[in-house]
C-alpha positions in Angstrom: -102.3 1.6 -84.4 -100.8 5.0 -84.1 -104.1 6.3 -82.6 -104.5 3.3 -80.2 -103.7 5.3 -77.3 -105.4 8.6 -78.3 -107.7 10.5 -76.2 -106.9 14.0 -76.4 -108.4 14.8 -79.4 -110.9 16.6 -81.6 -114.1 14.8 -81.4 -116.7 16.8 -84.1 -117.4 14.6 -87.2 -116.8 16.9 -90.5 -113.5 18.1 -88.6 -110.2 17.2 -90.5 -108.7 16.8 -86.6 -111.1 14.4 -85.8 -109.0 11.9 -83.7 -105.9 13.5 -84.8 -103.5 13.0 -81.6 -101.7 16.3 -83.0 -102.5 19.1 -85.0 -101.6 22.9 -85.4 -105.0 23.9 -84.5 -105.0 22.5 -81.5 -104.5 24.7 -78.1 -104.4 22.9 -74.4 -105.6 23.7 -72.2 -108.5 26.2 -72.8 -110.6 27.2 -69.7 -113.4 29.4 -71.5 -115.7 26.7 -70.5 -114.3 26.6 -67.1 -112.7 23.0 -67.4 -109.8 22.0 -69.0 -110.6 21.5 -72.1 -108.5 20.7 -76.0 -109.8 23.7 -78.3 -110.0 22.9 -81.5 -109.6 25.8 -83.5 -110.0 23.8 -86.9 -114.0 23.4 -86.1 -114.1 25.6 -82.5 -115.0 22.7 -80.4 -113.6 22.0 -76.6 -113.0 18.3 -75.6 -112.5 18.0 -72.3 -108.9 17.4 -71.8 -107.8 13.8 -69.8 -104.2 13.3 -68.4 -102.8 10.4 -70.9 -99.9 10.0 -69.0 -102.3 8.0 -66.4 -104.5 6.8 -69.3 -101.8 5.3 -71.2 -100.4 2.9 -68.7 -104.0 2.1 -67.5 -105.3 1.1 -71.2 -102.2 -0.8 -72.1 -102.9 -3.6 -68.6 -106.7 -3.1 -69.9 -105.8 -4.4 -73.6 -102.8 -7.1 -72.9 -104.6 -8.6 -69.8 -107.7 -9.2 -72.4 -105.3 -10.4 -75.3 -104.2 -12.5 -72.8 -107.1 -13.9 -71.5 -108.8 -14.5 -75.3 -106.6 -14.1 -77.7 -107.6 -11.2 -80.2 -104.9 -9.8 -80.8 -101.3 -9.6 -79.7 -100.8 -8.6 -75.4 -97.3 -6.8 -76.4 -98.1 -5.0 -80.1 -101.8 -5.2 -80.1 -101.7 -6.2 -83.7 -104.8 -8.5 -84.7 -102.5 -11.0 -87.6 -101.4 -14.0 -85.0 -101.2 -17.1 -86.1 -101.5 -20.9 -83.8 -98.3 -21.8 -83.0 -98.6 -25.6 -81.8 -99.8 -26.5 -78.2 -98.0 -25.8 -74.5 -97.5 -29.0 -72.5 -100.9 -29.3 -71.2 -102.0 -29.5 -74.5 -103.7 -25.8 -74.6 -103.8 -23.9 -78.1 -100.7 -21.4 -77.9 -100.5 -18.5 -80.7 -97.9 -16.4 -82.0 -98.1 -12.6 -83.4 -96.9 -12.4 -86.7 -95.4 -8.5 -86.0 -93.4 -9.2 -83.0 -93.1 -12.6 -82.8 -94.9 -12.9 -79.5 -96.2 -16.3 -77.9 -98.6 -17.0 -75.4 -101.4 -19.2 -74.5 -104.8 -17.8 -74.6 -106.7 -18.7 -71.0 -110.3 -19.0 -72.8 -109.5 -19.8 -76.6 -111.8 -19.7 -79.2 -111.9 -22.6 -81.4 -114.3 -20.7 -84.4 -113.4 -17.4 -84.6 -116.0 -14.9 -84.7 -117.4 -13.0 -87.7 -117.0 -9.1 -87.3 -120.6 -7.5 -86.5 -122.1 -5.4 -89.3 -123.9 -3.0 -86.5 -122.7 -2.6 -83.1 -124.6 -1.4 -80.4 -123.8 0.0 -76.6 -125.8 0.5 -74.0 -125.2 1.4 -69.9 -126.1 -0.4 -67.0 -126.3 0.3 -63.5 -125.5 -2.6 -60.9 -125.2 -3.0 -57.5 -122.4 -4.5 -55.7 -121.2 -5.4 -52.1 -119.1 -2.2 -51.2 -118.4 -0.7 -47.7 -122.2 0.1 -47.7 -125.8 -0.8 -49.0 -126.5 0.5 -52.4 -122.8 0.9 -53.6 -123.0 0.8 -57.5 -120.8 -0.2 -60.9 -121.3 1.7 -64.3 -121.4 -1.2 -66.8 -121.1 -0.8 -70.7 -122.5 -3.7 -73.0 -121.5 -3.8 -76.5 -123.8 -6.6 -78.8 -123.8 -7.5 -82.3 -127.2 -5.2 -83.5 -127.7 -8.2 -85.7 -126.7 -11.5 -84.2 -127.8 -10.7 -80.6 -124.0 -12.1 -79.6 -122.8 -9.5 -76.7 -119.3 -9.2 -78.1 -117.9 -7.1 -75.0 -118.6 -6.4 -71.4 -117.0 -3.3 -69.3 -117.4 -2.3 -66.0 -115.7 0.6 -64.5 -114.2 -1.7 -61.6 -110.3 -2.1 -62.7 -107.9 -4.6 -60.8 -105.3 -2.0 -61.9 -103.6 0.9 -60.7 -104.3 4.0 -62.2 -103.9 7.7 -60.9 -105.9 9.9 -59.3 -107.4 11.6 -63.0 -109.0 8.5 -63.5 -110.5 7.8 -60.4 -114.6 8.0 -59.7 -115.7 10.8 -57.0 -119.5 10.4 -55.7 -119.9 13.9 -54.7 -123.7 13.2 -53.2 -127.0 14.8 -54.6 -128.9 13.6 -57.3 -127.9 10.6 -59.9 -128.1 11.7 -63.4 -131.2 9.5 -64.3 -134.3 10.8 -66.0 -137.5 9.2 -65.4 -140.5 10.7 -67.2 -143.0 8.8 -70.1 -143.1 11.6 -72.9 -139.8 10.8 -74.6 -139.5 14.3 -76.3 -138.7 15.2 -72.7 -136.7 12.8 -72.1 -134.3 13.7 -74.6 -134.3 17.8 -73.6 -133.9 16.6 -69.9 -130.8 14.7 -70.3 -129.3 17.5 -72.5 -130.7 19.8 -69.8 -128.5 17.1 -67.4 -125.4 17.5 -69.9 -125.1 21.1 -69.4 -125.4 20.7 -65.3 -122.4 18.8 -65.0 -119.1 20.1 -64.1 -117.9 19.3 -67.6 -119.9 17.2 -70.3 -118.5 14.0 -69.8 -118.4 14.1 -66.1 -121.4 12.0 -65.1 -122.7 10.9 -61.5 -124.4 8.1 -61.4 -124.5 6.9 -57.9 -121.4 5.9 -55.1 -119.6 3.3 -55.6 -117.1 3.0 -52.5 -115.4 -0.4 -52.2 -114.7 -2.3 -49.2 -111.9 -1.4 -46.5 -108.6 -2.9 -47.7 -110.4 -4.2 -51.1 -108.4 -4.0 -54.4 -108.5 -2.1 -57.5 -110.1 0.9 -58.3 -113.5 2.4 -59.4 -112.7 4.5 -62.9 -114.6 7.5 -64.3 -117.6 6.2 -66.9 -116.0 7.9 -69.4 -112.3 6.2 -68.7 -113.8 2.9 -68.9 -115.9 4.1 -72.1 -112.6 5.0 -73.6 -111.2 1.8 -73.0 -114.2 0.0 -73.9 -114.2 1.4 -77.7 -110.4 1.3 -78.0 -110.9 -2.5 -77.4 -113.8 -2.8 -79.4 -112.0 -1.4 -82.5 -109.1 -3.1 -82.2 -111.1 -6.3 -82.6 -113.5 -5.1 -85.2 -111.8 -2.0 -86.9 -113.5 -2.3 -89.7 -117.3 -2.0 -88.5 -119.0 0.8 -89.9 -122.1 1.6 -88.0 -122.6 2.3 -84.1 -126.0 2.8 -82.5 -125.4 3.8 -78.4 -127.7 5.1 -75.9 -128.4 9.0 -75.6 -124.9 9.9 -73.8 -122.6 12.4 -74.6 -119.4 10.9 -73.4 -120.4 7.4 -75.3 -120.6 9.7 -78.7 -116.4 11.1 -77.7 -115.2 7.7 -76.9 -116.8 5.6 -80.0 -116.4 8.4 -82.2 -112.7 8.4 -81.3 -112.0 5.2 -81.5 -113.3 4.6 -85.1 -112.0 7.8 -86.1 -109.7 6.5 -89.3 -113.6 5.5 -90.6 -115.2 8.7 -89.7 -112.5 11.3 -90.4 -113.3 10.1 -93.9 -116.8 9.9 -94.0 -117.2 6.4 -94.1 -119.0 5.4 -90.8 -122.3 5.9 -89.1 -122.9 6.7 -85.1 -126.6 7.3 -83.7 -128.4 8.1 -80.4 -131.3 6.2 -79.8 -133.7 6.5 -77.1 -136.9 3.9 -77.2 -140.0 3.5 -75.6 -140.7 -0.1 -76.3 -144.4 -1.6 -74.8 -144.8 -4.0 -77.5 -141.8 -5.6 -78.6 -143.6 -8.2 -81.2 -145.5 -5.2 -82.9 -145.7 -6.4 -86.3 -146.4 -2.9 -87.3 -144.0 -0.3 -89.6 -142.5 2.4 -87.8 -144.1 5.7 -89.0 -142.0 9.2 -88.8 -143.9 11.3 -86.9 -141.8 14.7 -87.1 -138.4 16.3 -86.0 -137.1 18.1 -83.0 -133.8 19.5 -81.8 -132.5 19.5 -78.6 -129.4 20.3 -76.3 -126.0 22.2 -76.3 -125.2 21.0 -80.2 -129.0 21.0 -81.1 -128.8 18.1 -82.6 -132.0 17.2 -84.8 -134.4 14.0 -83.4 -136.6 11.8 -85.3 -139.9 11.0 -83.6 -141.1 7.5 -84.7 -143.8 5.1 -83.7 -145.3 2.0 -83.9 -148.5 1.3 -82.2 -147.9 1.4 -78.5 -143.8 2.1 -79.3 -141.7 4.9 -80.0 -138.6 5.8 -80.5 -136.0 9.1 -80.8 -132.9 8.3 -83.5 -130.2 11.2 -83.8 -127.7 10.8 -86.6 -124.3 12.0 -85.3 -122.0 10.8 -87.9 -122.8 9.8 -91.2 -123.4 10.2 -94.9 -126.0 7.6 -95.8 -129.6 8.9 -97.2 -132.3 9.5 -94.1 -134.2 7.4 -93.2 -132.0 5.0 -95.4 -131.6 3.1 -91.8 -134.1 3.1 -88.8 -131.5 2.0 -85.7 -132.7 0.6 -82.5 -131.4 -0.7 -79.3 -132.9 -3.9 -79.6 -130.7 -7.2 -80.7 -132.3 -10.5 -81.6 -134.3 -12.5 -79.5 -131.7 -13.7 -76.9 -128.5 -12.4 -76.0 -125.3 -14.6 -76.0 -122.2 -13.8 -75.3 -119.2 -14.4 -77.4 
């Protein structure tokens, strides 16, 4: 809990700082990268460096509207131990939380509650939406059970809050970082190649996003609305030990973060995967077909196919054997959301 609201910190697995909120090797802010960035002096990384006196306020209306709405976990304390605690006058399901004593009645309730996901995977979307022009766009992150096929959380990086200008999404024109090309070994160096080409790693620009005149809320940075996405998710599900997410660097800092109590100690596993799927009822084994390394960190990449498919898995975190686990960004047969 302590960590909840932690975002300025080291984010390299192996580190003893990894998503330490303090710590003597840290110094902030470092420029040598020519952003503002959290050097880490204990493993000689540089996280970009967010203002968390905007992020604070902005995550805390983010978690207690969804408590709120659901009922997860507590809307005051965050805490996950409530209990039912009789019915309102309506007749509606209230609850209370056991740490701070806390009532309220859920606006969706679940009846069952929902088994923890062994594997969770997150992937982006892009969307359109009606804004003050034609082709206005939202970044959306979907989170699903990797086993189930239940989607267990949907972000977008609309927010009907207030936040401050750090957390706010600029479209500065050009090109959308989007890679289209069929030799997936390319695809992988192209997106690093798009990684370096940013203004700072986590500073994407996918496409503008202007609301209408007078409309409420506020378009957030991707990687704000990642943040808040993970936070939620392991506040729900603290306990899950594996993550699979699309090849994106800021997706690695904000999942890696937020499960860092698992991770710091070596207990967790996060992956990229990038697919190439033509055939998805191939009954066909996947065959390793070598290794590359790509990007900034270069990171090592397994090539595998199947038939027609392939497939690129990078093991960010982890301890297990290789190959102990072939990750994918496919869930069962239909998605449903709960």
């Amino acid at each position: 809990m302590d960590t909840l609201f932690t975002i300025n910190a080291c984010k390299t697995f192996g580190c003893r700082n990894l998503g330490l909120p303090s710590a003597a090797e840290y110094h902030f802010p470092n420029f040598r990268l020519g952003y503002p960035a959290l050097y880490c002096a204990a493993c000689g990384s540089y996280p970009p460096l967010f203002n968390e006196r905007e992020f604070r306020p902005w995550l805390a209306a983010y978690l207690t509207d969804h408590a709120r709405r659901y009922g997860y976990f507590c809307p005051v304390c965050y805490q996950r131990d409530i209990i039912r605690y009789g019915r309102n006058p309506q007749g509606t399901q209230r609850l209370q939380c056991r740490h701070c004593k806390k009532v309220w009645t859920p606006k969706f309730p679940h009846i069952a509650p929902i088994e923890a996901p062994r594997r969770i995977c997150s992937v982006p979307l892009i969307a359109l939406f009606q804004g003050n022009a034609a082709g206005q766009k939202l970044y959306f992150l979907l989170s699903f059970d990797a086993v189930r096929g239940n989607v267990i959380h949907l972000t977008s990086n609309f927010t009907p809050f207030a936040v401050g200008e750090s957390l706010r999404y600029h479209w500065r024109g050009g090109q959308a970082d989007r890679e289209e090309t069929d030799d997936i070994i390319q695809r992988i160096s192209l997106t690093e190649m798009r990684f370096l080409q940013r203004s700072q790693f986590d500073e994407i620009q996918y496409g503008s996003a202007m609301q209408k005149r007078h409309a409420r809320g506020n378009i957030l940075r991707p990687v704000i609305a990642a943040h808040g996405h993970f936070k939620l998710l392991s506040q729900r599900f603290p306990e899950v030990k594996t993550h699979v997410i699309a090849h994106e660097c800021f997706l690695r800092g904000a999942a890696i973060v937020a499960w860092a109590p698992l991770f710091r100690q070596r207990q967790g596993d996060l992956w990229y995967v990038e697919e190439e799927i033509r055939n998805p009822a191939s009954p066909a084994p996947w065959q390793l077909q070598g290794k590359t390394h790509h990007g900034w960190w270069q990171n090592s990449w397994q090539r595998w196919t199947q038939e027609e498919n392939q497939k690129m898995v990078c093991r960010l975190a982890g301890t297990a054997e290789e190959n102990a686990f072939l990750p994918d960004l496919a869930a069962s047969d239909g998605l449903q959301y709960g």
